[in-house]
C-alpha positions in Angstrom: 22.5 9.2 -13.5 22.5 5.2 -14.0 25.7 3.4 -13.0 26.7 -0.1 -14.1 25.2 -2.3 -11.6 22.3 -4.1 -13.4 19.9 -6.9 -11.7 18.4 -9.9 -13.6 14.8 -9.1 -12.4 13.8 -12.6 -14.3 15.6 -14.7 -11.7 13.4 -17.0 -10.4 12.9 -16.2 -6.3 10.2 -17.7 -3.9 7.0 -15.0 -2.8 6.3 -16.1 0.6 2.6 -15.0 2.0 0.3 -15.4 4.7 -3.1 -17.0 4.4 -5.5 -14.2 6.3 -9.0 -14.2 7.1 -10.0 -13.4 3.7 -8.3 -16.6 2.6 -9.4 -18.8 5.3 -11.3 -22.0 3.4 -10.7 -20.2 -0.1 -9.1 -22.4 -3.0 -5.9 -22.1 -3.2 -5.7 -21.2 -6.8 -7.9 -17.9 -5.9 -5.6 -17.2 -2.7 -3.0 -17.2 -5.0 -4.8 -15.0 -7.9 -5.6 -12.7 -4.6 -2.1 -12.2 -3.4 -0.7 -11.7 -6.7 -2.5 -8.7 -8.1 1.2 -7.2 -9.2 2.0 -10.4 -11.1 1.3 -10.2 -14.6 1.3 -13.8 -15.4 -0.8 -14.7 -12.6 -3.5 -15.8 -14.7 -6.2 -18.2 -13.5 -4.5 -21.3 -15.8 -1.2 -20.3 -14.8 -1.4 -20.3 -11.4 -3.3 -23.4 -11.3 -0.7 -25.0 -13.7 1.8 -23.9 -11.3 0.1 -25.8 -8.4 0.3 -28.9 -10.2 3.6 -28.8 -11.2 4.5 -28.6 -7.5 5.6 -24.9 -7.5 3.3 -24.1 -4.6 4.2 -25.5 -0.9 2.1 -24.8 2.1 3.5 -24.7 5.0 6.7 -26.2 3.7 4.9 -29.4 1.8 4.1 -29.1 -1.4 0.4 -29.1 -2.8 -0.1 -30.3 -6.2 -4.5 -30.1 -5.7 -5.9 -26.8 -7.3 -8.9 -27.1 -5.2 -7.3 -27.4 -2.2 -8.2 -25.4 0.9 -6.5 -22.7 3.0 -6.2 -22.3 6.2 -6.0 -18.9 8.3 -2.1 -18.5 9.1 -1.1 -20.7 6.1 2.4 -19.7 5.2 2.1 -20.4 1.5 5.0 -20.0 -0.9 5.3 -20.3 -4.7 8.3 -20.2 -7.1 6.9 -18.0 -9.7 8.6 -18.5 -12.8 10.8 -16.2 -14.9 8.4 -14.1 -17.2 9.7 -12.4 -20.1 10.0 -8.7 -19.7 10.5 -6.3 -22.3 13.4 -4.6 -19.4 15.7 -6.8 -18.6 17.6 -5.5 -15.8 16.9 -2.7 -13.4 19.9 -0.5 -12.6 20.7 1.7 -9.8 20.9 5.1 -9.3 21.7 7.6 -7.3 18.2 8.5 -6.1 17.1 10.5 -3.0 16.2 8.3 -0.5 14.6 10.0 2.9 15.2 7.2 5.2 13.7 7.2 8.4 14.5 4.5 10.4 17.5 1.9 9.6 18.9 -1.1 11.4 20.9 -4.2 10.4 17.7 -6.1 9.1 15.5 -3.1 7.9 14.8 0.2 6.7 12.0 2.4 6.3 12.0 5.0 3.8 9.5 8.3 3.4 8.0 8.7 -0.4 7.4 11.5 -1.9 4.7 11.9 -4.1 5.6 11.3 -7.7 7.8 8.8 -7.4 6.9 5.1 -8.4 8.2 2.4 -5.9 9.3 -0.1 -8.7 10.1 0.1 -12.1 7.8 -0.4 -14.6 7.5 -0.4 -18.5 6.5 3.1 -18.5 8.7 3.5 -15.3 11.7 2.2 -16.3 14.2 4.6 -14.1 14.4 6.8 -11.6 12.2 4.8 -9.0 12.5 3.9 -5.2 14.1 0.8 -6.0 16.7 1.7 -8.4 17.9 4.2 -5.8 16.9 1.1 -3.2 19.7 -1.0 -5.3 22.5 1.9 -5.8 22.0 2.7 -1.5 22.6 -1.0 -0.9 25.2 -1.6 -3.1 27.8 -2.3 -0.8 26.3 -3.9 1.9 27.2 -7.4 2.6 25.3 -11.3 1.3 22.9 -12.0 1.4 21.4 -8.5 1.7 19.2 -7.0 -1.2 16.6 -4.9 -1.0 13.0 -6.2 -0.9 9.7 -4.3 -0.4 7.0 -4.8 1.7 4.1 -3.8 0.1 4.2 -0.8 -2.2 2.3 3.1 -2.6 0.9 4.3 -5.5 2.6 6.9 -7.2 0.9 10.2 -6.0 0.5 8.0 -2.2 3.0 9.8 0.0 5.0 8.3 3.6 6.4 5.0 4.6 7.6 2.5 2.8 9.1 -0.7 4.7 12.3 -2.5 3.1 13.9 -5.6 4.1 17.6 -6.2 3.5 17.1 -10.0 3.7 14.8 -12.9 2.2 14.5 -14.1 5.2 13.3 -10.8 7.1 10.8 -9.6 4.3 9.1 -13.5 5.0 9.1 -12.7 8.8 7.2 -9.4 8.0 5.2 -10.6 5.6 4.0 -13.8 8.4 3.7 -10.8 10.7 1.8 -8.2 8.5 -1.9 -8.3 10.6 -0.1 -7.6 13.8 0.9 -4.6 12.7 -0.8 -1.3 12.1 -0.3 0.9 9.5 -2.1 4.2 9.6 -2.5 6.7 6.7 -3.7 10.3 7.0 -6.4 11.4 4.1 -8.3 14.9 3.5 -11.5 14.1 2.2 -15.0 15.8 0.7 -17.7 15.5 3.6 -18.9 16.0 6.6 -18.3 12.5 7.9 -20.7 12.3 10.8 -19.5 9.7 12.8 -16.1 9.6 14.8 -15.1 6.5 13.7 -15.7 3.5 12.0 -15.4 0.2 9.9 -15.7 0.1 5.4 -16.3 -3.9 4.4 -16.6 -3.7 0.9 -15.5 -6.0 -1.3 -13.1 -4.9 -3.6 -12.2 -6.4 -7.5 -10.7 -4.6 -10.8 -13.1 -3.3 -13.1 -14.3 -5.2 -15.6 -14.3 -2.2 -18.6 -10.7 -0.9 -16.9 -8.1 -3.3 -15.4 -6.4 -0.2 -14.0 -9.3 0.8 -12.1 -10.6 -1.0 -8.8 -14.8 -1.1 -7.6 -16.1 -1.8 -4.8 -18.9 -4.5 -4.0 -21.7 -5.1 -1.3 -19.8 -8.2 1.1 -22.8 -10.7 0.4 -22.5 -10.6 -3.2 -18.9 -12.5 -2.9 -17.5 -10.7 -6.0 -14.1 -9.2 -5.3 -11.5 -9.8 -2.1 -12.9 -8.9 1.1 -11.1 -5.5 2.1 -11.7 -4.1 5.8 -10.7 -0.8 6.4 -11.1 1.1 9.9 -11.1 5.0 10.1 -11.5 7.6 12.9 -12.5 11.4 12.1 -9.5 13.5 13.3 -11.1 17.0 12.5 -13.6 18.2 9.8 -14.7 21.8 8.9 -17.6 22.8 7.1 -16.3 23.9 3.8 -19.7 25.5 3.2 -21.5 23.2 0.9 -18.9 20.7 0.6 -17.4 20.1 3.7 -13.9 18.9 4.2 -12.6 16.1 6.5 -9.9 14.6 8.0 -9.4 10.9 8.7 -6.7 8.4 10.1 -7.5 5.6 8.3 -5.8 2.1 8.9 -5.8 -0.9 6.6 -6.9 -4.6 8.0 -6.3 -5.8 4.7 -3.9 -4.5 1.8 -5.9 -4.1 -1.6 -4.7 -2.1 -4.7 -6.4 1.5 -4.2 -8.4 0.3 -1.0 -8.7 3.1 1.0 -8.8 5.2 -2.1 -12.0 3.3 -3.3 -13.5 2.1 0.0 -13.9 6.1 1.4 -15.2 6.8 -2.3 -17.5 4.5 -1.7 -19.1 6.0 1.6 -19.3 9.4 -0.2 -15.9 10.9 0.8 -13.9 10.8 -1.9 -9.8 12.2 -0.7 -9.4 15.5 -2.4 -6.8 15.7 -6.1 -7.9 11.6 -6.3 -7.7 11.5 -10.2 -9.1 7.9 -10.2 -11.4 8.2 -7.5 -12.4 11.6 -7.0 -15.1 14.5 -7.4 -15.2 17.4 -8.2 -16.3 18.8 -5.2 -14.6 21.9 -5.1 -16.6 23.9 -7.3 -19.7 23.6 -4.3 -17.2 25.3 -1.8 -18.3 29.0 -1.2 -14.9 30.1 -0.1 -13.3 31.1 -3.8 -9.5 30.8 -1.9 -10.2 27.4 -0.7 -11.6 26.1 -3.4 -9.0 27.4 -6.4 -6.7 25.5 -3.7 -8.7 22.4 -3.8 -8.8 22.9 -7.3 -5.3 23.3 -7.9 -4.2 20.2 -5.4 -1.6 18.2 -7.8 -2.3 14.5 -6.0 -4.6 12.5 -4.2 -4.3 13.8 -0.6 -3.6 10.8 1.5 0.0 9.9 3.0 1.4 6.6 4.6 1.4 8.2 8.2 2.4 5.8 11.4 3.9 2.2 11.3 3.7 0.1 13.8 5.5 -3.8 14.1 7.4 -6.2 15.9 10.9 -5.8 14.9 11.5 -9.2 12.9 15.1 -10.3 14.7 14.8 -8.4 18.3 11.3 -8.9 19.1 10.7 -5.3 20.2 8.4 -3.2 19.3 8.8 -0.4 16.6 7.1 2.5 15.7 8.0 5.2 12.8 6.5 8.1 11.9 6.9 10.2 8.0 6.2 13.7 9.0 3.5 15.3 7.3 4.5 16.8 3.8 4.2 20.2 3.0 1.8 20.1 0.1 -0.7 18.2 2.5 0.2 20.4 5.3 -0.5 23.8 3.3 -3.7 21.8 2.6 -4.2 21.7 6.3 -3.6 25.1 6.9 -5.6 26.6 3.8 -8.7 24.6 4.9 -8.6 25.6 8.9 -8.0 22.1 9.8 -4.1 22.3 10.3 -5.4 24.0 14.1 -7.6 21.3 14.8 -5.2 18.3 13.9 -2.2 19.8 16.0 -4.9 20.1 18.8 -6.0 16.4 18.6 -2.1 15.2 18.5 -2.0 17.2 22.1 -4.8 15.6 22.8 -3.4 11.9 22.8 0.1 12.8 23.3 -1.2 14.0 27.1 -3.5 10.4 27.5 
């Protein structure tokens, strides 16, 4: 239940990013507009207001010119203003926190579907970081809890957390060197081992909650690489089911969700994204299970990064949850992905 330690989330606090390829020779009002999808009042006039009032530095010097360029490997950092919020404060509480890996700069936690990472107006409680806030409320200044990068709700695995500002801005200058790799059951027979999705992704026009994908020479959207490799497939008669590491290049809202849509595998329970595929499979068992799967089935999987402060290379793993595994097992690919983790654990 909540306890009395509330947090000002209007506080004014500096986002620190990284200019990546996609940014490279963009305006920096649109890098800005790109990287800051979760803010609300990052509107086109306010974030080019907030350049010429000198909120925006790059590189540590400010930059007052809307149109100026960026550069790849820009660290570019804005003071974004207090907005009003109809919440107030977010409070902590004791919420179960699987944590999977924890040192004196970071943490890593694993997620369980269902959960929200941060509160929200129809999330106000009961979220990753309120239980974030009530785990860290007795560590030392500066720590706080920040996030690096966030799942969607019904998105199982890792979740990265630094306890410092300075620690989530070393990760965050860091973020292409490392690899993140997700695990997703998917409609198809996906006939090639492994591969590249450049799409250009963008929110829909008609639904602001919803995310399309766009050919790369038509320039609408952010430019969104994801790579993949085919772990196992089965045939699913007339359906076909599929099994894919997929790891993102760049981080969109929903991108592997939309980009494997896109090629014609759409990840089985995706209630955005999805199909309803499992009425074409023969086997009546498999597909009432299909059927009855509560979530999109794709889960945060592997991390892997340069430790921030030591330099040394990390890697964590969130085990595979049982829902995805019973998945597995129901669908006859559990055999074949324990047989491909032999595989490369004896290479």
């Amino acid at each position: 239940m909540p306890v009395a330690h509330c947090y000002d989330v209007n506080v004014p606090s500096p986002r620190m990013l990284t200019a990546d390829r996609g940014d490279a020779g963009r305006r920096l009002d649109l890098v800005l507009r790109r990287h800051l999808t979760d803010v609300e009042a990052a509107t086109r006039t306010r974030v080019q207001a907030w350049i010429e009032r000198g909120l925006v530095t790059v590189n540590g010097a400010p930059v007052c010119r809307v149109s100026s360029r960026a550069a790849l490997g820009d660290i570019i950092e804005v003071a974004l203003p207090p907005a009003p919020s109809r919440r107030p404060t977010m409070t902590a509480e004791r919420v179960h926190l699987d944590i999977l890996y924890e040192d004196d700069d970071l943490l890593a936690l694993n997620k369980p579907a269902g959960i929200v990472v941060h509160p929200t107006y129809k999330h106000s409680a009961g979220t990753v970081m309120n239980g974030l806030l009530w785990y860290a409320r007795a560590w030392p200044e500066p720590q706080r809890p920040s996030l690096l990068g966030r799942l969607d709700k019904l998105t199982s695995g890792i979740v990265v957390v630094a306890k410092t500002a300075a620690v989530h801005a070393a990760l965050q200058r860091s973020a292409d060197r490392s690899e993140k790799d997700y695990l997703a059951v998917v409609y198809g027979r996906v006939n090639v081992a492994r591969g590249s999705i450049d799409l250009r992704l963008g929110r829909d026009a008609s639904d602001r909650r919803r995310v399309v994908a766009s050919d790369p020479d038509s320039m609408r959207g952010a430019p969104s690489l994801t790579t993949f490799e085919r772990i196992a497939r089965v045939p699913a008669t007339r359906a076909g089911l599929s099994l894919l590491r997929c790891r993102l290049v760049t981080g969109r809202t929903h991108q592997i969700r939309v980009h494997l849509a896109a090629r014609g595998w759409p990840i089985v329970g995706d209630p955005t994204y999805g199909e309803p595929r499992w009425s074409q499979v023969a086997d009546t068992a498999l597909a009432e299970t299909l059927h009855g799967f509560p979530r999109q089935a794709l889960h945060a999987w592997r991390i892997a990064l340069t430790h921030p402060v030591t330099g040394k290379p990390l890697r964590i793993e969130a085990p595979v949850p049982l829902d995805v595994d019973d998945l597995l097992a129901a669908s006859g690919l559990a055999p074949l992905f324990r047989a491909a983790l032999a595989r490369r654990s004896q290479t």
